[in-house]
C-alpha atoms as one frame of an Amber mdcrd trajectory, in Angstrom:
protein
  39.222 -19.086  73.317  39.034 -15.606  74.758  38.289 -16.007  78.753  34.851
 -14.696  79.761  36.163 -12.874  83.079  39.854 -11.992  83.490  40.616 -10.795
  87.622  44.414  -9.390  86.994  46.209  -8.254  90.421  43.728  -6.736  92.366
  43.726  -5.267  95.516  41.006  -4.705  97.945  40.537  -2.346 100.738  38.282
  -1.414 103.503  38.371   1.352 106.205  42.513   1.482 104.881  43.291  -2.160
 105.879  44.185  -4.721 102.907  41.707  -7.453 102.703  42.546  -8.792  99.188
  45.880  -8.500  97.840  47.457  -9.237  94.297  44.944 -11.303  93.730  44.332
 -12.874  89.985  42.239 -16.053  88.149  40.709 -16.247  84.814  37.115 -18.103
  84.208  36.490 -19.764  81.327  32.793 -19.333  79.655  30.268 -22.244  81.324
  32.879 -22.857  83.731  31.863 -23.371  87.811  34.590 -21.857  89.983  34.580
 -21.915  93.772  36.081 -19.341  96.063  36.526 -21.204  99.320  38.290 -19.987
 102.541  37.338 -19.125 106.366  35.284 -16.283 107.636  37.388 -12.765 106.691
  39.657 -14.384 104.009  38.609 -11.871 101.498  36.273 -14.086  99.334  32.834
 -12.281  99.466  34.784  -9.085  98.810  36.147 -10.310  95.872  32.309 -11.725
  94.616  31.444  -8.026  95.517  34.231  -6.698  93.065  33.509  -8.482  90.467
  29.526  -7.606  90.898  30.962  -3.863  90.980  30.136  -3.825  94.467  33.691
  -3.222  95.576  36.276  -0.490  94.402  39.486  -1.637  93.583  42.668  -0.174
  94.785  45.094  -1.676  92.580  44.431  -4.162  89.155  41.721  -4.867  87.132
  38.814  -6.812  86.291  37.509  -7.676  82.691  34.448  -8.986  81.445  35.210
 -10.430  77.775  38.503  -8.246  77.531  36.271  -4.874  78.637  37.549  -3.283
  81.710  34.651  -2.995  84.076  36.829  -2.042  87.396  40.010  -0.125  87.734
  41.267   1.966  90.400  39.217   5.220  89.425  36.301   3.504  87.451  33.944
   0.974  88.371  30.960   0.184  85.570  27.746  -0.091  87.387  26.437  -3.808
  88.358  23.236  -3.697  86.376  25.804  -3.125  83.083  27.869  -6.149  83.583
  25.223  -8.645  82.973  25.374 -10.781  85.821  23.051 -12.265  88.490  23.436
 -12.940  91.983  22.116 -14.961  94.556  22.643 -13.987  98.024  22.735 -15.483
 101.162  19.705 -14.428 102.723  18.009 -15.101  99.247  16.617 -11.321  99.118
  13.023 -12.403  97.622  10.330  -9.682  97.958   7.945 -10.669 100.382   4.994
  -8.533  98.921   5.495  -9.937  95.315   4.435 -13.830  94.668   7.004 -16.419
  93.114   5.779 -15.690  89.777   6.284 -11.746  90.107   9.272 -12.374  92.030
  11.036 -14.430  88.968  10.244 -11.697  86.319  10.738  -8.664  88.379  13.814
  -7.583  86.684  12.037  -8.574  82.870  11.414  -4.726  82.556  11.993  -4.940
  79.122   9.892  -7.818  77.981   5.830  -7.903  77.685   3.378  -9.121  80.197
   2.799 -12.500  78.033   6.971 -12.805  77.499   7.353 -12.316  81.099   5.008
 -15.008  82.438   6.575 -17.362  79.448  10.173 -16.597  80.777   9.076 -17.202
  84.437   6.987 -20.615  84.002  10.127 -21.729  82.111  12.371 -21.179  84.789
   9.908 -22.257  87.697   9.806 -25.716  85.578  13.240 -25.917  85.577  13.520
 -25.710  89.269  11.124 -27.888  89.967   8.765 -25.495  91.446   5.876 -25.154
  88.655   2.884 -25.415  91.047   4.495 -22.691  93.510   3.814 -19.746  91.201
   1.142 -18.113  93.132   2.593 -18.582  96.879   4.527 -15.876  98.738   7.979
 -16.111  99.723   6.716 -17.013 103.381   4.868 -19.959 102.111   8.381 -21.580
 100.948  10.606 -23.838 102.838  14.225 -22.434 102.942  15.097 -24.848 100.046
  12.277 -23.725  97.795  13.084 -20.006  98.361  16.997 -20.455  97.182  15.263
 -22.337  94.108  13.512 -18.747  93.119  16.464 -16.961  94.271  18.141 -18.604
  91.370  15.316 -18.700  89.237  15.214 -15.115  89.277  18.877 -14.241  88.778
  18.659 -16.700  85.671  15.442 -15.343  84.453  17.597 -11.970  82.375  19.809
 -14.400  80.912  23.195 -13.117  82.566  26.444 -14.424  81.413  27.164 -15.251
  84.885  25.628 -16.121  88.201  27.195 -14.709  91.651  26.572 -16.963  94.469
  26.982 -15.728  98.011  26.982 -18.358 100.749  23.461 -19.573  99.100  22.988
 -22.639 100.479  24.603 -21.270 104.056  20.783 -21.493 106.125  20.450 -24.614
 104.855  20.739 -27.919 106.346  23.747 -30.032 105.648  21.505 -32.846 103.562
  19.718 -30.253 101.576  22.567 -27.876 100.887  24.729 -30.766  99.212  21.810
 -31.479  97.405  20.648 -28.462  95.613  24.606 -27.732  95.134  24.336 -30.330
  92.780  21.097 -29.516  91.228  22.200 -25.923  90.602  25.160 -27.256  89.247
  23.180 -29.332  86.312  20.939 -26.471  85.838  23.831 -23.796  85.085  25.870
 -26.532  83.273  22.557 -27.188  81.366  22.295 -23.812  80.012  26.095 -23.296
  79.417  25.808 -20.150  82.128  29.345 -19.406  84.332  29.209 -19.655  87.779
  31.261 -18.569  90.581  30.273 -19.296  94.339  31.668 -18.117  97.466  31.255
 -20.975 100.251  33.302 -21.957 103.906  31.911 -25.572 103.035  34.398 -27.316
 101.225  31.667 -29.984 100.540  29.074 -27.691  98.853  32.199 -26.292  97.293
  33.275 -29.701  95.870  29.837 -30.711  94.924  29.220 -27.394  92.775  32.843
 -26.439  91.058  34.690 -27.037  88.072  38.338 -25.542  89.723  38.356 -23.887
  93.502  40.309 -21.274  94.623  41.092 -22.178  98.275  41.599 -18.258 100.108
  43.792 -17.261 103.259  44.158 -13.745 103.921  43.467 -11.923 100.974  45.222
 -14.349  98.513  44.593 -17.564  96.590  46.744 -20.359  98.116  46.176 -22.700
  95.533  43.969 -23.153  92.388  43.385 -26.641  91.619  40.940 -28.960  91.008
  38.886 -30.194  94.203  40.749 -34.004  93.619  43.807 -31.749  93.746  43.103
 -29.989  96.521  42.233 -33.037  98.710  45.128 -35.349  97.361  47.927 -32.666
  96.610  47.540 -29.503  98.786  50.439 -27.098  98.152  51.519 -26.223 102.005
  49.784 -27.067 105.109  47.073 -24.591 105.698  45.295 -25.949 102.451  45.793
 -29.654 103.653  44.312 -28.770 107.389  41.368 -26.978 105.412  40.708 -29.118
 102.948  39.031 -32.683 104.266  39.949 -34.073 107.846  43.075 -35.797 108.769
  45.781 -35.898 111.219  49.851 -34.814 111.045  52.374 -37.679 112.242  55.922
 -37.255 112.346  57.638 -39.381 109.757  61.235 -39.948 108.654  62.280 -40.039
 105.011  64.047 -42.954 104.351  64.290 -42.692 100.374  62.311 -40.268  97.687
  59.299 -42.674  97.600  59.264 -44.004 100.804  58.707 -42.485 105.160  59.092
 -44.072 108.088  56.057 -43.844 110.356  54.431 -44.964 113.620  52.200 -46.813
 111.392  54.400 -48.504 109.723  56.983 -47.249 106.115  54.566 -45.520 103.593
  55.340 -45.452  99.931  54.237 -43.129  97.494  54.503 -43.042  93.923  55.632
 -39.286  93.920  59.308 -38.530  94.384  60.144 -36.338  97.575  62.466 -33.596
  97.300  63.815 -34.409 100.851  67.528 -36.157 101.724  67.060 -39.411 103.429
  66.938 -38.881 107.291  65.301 -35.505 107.379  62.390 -35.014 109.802  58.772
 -34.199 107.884  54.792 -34.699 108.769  52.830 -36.444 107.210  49.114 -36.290
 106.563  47.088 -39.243 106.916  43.475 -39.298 106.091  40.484 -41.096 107.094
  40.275 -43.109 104.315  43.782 -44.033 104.846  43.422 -45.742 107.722  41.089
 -49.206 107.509  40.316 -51.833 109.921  41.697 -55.093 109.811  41.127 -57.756
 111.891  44.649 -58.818 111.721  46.136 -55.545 111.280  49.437 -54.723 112.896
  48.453 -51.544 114.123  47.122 -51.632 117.358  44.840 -48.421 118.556  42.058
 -47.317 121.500  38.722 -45.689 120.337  38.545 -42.394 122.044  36.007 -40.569
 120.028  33.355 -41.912 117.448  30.657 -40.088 115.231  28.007 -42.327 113.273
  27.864 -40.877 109.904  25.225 -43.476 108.934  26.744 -45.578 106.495  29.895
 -44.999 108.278  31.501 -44.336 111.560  34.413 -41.436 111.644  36.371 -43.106
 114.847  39.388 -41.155 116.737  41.976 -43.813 117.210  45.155 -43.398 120.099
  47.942 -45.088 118.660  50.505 -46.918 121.462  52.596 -43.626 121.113  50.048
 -41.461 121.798  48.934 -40.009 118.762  45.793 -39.922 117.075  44.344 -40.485
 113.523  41.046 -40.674 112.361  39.522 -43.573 110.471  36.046 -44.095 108.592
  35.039 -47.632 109.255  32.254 -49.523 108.025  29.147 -48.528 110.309  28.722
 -52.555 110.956  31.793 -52.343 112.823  30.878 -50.602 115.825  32.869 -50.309
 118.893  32.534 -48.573 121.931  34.483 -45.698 123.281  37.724 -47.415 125.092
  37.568 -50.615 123.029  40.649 -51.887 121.103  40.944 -52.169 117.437  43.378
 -52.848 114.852  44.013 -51.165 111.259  46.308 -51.160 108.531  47.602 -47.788
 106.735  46.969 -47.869 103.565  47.909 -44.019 101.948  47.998 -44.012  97.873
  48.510 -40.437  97.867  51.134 -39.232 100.470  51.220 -35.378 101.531  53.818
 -34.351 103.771  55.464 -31.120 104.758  59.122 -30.157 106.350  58.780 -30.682
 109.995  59.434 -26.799 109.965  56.884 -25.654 107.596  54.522 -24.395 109.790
């Protein structure tokens, strides 16, 4: 199967300074992929290249083994049949939802338009909004037309831009997931751009986690959280603490929390120095754990309670604990490590 969008080596620049660099993925058709990174990484410039936003410097892009950018040549956006949905959600305020949808329907007739829009306002829930204004709509229900109307001219791919960014936390993970069922229901590709690993891990098929111009690793999002190639994508990726730990065999480390076993053979000769990463969700209270610790922070999530735990050393991990148990700031508690998927790094590798 021929790939529906091919990025091969490209390189970025603005005002002379690098800001994406040999950069290359391919994207299957009704794929989701996620670009995910901090601020200035480079992401929403590539999103911009492959819209035909962006020059390129070096590489190429291809839509269904076309060249659309090259250094030299760039094919205009409204050629490359794709949508976007932006941040800011770029409705116009003059035009109601209705108009809004089928603004871009140029080529279809009045009745074809209003079909194509009611059909799309349907599927995002939003049928009895047609007549309001943009500044009648919560931020939630304007992102719904946002998408509604990069759908509406059928594109073989949506762009999303930050889109659920001005959104709060609750509703952003929620309409990640309903724009995921709604693109996977009508086979269209996606690719979203996103600083929240969450929204990024609700949406997409495969993310591309970005530092600096480049893609660090391309994985799965049960990848990225459980096997993160070097330690920038296992600080960005979830929450966690590094402990220093001593490798006593291939499958086995020597911690302050007691020897942790993993099922993956280490690389590393017995003795050597490494840190290891221990999650949230590898730490769990026990009544009659042997792991003594002091509750210096706490955060009720709700259902749970993210505590920051001193251990007798010093250190501190996190741990999610039922929010039933709930302890005070200064109170002890004990836990048990219990770490099914072990990531550690050379004490070194920084």
């Amino acid at each position: 199967m021929s790939k529906l969008l091919s990025i091969e080596n490209i390189e970025c620049q603005y005002r002379g300074h690098t800001v994406v660099s040999d950069l290359s993925f391919d994207v299957d058709p009704g794929s989701i992929i996620g670009l995910l990174g901090p601020s200035g990484c480079g992401k929403t410039t590539v999103l911009r290249a492959i819209a035909g936003f962006e020059p390129l410097h070096k590489g190429c892009i291809k839509l269904r083994d076309k060249t659309v950018s090259m250094p030299g040549y760039t094919l205009a956006p409204e050629k490359r049949k794709l949508g976007m949905v932006f941040q800011d959600y770029a409705l116009f305020p003059h035009l109601n939802i209705i108009n809004n949808i089928s603004f871009g329907l140029r080529k279809l007739s009045d009745s074809e338009k209003q079909t194509c829009a009611n059909e799309l306002l349907d599927m995002v829930g939003m049928t009895d909004m047609a007549k309001r204004f943009p500044h009648e709509l919560s931020g939630g229900q304007q992102q719904r037309v946002a998408l509604a109307r990069a759908l509406a001219p059928k594109p073989e791919i949506i762009l999303m831009d930050e889109p659920f960014s001005n959104l709060d936390i609750e509703l952003r993970e929620r309409l990640s997931i309903e724009v995921r069922d709604i693109l996977k229901e009508l086979g269209i590709t996606g690719i979203i751009v996103t600083h929240d690993q969450h929204e990024a891990f609700a949406i997409a098929d495969t993310i591309g986690v970005m530092n600096d111009g480049c893609i660090l690793q391309w994985d799965s999002p049960y990848n990225l959280y459980h096997q993160p190639c070097n330690r920038f994508v296992a600080d960005f990726i979830g929450q966690g603490s590094f402990l220093s730990a001593t490798v006593l065999s291939q499958n086995s480390l020597e911690t302050e929390l007691g020897i942790i076993k993993t099922e993956h053979t280490m690389q590393w000769d017995k003795g050597t120095l490494v840190d290891v990463l221990i999650r949230p969700d590898d730490v769990l209270p026990d009544t009659f754990g042997n792991i003594p610790a002091i509750v210096t922070q706490r955060a009720f999530k709700g259902a749970e309670i993210m505590y920051t735990l001193q251990l007798p050393t010093g250190s501190t991990v996190l741990s999610l604990f039922p929010s039933h148990h709930n302890h005070e700031i200064g109170e002890k508690v004990s836990v048990n490590i219990e770490a099914d998927h072990v990531v550690a790094f050379a004490h070194n590798d920084l």
